[in-house]
C-alpha positions as CSV (number, residue, x, y, z in Angstrom):
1,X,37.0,16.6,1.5
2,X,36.5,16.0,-2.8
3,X,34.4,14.2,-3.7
4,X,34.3,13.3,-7.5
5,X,30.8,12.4,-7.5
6,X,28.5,14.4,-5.6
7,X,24.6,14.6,-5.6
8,X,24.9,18.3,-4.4
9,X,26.4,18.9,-8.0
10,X,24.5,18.8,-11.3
11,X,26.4,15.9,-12.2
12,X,29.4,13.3,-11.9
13,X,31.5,15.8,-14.5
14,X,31.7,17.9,-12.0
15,X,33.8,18.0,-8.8
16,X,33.1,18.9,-5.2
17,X,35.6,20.3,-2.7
18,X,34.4,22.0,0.2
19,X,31.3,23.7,-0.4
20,X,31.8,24.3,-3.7
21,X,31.2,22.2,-7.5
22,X,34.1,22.3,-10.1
23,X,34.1,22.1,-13.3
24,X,36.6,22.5,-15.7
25,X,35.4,23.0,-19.7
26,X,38.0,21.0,-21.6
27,X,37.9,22.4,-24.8
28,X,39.8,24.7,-26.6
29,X,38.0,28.1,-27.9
30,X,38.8,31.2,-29.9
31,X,37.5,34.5,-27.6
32,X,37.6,38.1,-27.9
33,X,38.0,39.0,-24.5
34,X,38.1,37.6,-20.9
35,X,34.0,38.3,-20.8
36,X,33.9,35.4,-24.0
37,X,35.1,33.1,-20.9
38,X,33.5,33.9,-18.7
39,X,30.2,33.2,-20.2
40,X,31.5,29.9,-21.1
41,X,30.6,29.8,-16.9
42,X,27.7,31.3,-16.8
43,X,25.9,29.4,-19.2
44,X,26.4,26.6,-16.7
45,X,25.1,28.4,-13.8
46,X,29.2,29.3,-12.4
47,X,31.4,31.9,-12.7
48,X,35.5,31.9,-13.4
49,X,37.0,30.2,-10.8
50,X,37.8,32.4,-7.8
51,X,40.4,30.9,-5.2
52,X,40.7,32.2,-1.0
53,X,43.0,29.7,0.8
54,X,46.0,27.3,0.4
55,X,43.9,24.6,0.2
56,X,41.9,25.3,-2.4
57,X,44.9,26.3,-4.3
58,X,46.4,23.3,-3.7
59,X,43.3,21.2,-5.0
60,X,42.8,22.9,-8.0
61,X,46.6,22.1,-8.8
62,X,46.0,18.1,-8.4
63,X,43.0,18.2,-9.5
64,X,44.0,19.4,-13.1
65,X,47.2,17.5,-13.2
66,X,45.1,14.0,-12.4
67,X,42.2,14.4,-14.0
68,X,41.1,17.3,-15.8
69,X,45.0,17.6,-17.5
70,X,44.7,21.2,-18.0
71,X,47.2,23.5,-19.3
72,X,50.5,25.0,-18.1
73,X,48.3,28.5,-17.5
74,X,44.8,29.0,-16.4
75,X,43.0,32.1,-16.6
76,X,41.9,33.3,-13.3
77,X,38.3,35.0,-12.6
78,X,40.1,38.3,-11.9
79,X,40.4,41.7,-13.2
80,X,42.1,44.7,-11.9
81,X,39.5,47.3,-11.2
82,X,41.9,50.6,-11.9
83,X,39.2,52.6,-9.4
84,X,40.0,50.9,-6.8
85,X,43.7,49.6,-7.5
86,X,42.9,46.5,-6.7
87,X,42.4,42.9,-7.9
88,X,38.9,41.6,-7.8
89,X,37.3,38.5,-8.1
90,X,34.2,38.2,-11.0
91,X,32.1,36.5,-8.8
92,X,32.0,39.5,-6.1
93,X,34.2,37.1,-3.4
94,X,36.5,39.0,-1.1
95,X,39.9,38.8,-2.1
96,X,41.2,36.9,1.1
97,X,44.2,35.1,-0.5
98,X,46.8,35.3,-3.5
99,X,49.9,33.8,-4.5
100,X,51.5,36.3,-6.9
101,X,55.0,35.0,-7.9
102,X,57.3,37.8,-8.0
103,X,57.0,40.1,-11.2
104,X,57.5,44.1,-11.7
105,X,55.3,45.9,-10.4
106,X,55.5,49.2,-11.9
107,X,54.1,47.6,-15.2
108,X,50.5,49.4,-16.4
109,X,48.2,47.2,-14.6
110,X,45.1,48.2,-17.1
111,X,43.4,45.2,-18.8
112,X,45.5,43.0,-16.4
113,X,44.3,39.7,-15.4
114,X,45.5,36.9,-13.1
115,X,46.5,33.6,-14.2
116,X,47.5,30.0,-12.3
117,X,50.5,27.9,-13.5
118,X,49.8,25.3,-12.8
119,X,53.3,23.9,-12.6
120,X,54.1,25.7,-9.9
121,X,51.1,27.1,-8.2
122,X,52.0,30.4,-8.3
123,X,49.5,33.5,-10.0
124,X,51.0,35.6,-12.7
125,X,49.4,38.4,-14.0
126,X,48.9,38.8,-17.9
127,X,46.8,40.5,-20.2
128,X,42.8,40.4,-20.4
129,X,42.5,40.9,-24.0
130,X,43.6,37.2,-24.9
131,X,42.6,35.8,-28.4
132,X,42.0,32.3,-27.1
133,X,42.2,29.4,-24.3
134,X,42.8,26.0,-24.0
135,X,40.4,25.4,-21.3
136,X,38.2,27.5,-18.8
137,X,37.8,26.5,-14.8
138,X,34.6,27.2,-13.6
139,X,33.2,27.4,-10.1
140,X,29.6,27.3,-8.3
141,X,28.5,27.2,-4.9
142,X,27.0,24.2,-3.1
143,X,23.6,23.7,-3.4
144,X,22.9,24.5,-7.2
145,X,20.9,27.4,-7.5
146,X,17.3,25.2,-9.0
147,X,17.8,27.7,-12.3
148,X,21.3,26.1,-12.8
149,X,20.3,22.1,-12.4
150,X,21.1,19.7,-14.8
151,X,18.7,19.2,-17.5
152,X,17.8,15.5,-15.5
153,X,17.0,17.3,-12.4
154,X,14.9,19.8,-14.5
155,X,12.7,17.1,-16.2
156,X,12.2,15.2,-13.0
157,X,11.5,18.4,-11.1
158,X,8.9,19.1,-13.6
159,X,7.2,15.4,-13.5
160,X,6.8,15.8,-9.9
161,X,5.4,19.0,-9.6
162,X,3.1,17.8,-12.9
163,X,1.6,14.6,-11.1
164,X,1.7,16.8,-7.7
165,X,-1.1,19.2,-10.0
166,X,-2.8,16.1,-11.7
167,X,-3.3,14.3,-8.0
168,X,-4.8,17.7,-6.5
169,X,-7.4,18.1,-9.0
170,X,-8.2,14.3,-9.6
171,X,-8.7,14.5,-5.7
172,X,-11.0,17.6,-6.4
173,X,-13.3,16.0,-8.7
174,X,-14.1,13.1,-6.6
175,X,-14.7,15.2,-3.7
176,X,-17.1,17.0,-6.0
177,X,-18.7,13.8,-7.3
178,X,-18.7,12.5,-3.7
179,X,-20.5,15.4,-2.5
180,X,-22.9,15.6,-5.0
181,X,-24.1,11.7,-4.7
182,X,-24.4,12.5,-0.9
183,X,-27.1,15.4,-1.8
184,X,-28.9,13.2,-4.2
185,X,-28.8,10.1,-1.6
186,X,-30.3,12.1,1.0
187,X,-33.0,13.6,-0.8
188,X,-34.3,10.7,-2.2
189,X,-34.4,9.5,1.4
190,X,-36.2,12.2,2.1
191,X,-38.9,12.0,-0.7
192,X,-39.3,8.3,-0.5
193,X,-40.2,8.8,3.1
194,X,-43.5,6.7,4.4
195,X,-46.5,9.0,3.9
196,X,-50.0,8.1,4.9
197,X,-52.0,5.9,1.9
198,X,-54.8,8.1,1.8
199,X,-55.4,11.5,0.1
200,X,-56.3,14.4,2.2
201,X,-60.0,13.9,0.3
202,X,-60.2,9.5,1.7
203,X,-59.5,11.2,5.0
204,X,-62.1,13.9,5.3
205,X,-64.8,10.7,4.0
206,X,-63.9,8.4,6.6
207,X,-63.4,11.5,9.4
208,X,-67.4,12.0,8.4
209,X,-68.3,8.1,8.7
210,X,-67.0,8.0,11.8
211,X,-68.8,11.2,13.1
212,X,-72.1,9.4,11.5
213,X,-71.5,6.5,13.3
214,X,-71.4,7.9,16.6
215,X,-74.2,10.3,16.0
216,X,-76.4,7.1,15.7
């Protein structure tokens, strides 16, 4: 399912297929190395596009020739780790699919890198060190790491959890002021209490009088 405007994306630029957001940086930028493009993804929270199935494949492909109107050749979040002799993915996904069109082989795959034509679908592999791009696919997983939100979400985030604070210790101080007139309302009660209208001195007089009267 895409959706073009998702609320479990930062926002409406981006695009939602599966469970992932897309995002595809339009503009054209002079780099020194595939790392320059890829933090062109990580400043938004992503990582270079990464692709596992058909599907997704075929997405990315209609998705750039409708709306995004990217170029011929798209550089793919892949490097080829010579350790291993193996492509890899940037963002640490299994490699579970590929569509390499056919190319030699027994080419030095050092600094090599994947890219997508998007004419055809197909991957080709090219060099890393390239000098510039004419636009950079980035891809994040669904929800949005909080870090990563759009600077909207941030500021609303931060108003709620603001009055959240605010309301807690408002609440606090009338507690405390409620508290503290129900001390001073019961111990003026308590002194205002009705107390006999004589002085220990009156009572020890008429005690007396009385005993005199008797006596007689």
């Amino acid at each position: 399912m895409v959706s073009t405007c998702s609320s479990d994306c930062p926002s409406s630029i981006w695009i939602q297929f599966q469970d992932n957001c897309y995002i595809f940086l339009q503009e054209a930028s002079q780099v020194e190395s595939i790392e320059d493009v890829r933090n062109q993804c990580t400043h938004y929270g992503a990582d270079m596009i990464s692709i596992h199935n058909e599907e997704e494949n075929a997405f990315i492909l209609d998705t750039l020739k409708k709306q995004w109107k990217g170029p011929d050749d798209i550089l793919l979040g892949m490097f080829y780790d010579t350790d291993d002799a193996s492509f890899k993915w940037f963002d640490n996904s299994d490699m579970t699919f590929d569509k390499w069109a056919a190319q030699d082989d027994s080419e030095d795959l050092v600094d090599t890198c994947g890219f997508l034509h998007t004419k055809t679908g197909e991957w080709k592999k090219g060099n890393c060190e390239v000098s510039s791009v004419e636009g950079t696919l980035c891809k994040a997983a669904v929800p949005f790491e909080k870090k990563y939100l759009s600077d909207d979400h941030i500021l609303i985030s931060a108003l709620v959890t603001a009055s959240t604070v605010i309301l807690t210790v408002f609440g606090a101080i009338i507690w405390f002021l409620y508290k503290r007139s129900s001390e001073f309302g019961f111990t003026t009660v308590f002194s205002t209490a009705p107390q006999s209208p004589y002085n220990d001195d009156c009572v020890l007089v008429v005690a007396e009088d009385e005993c005199a009267v008797q006596f007689h």
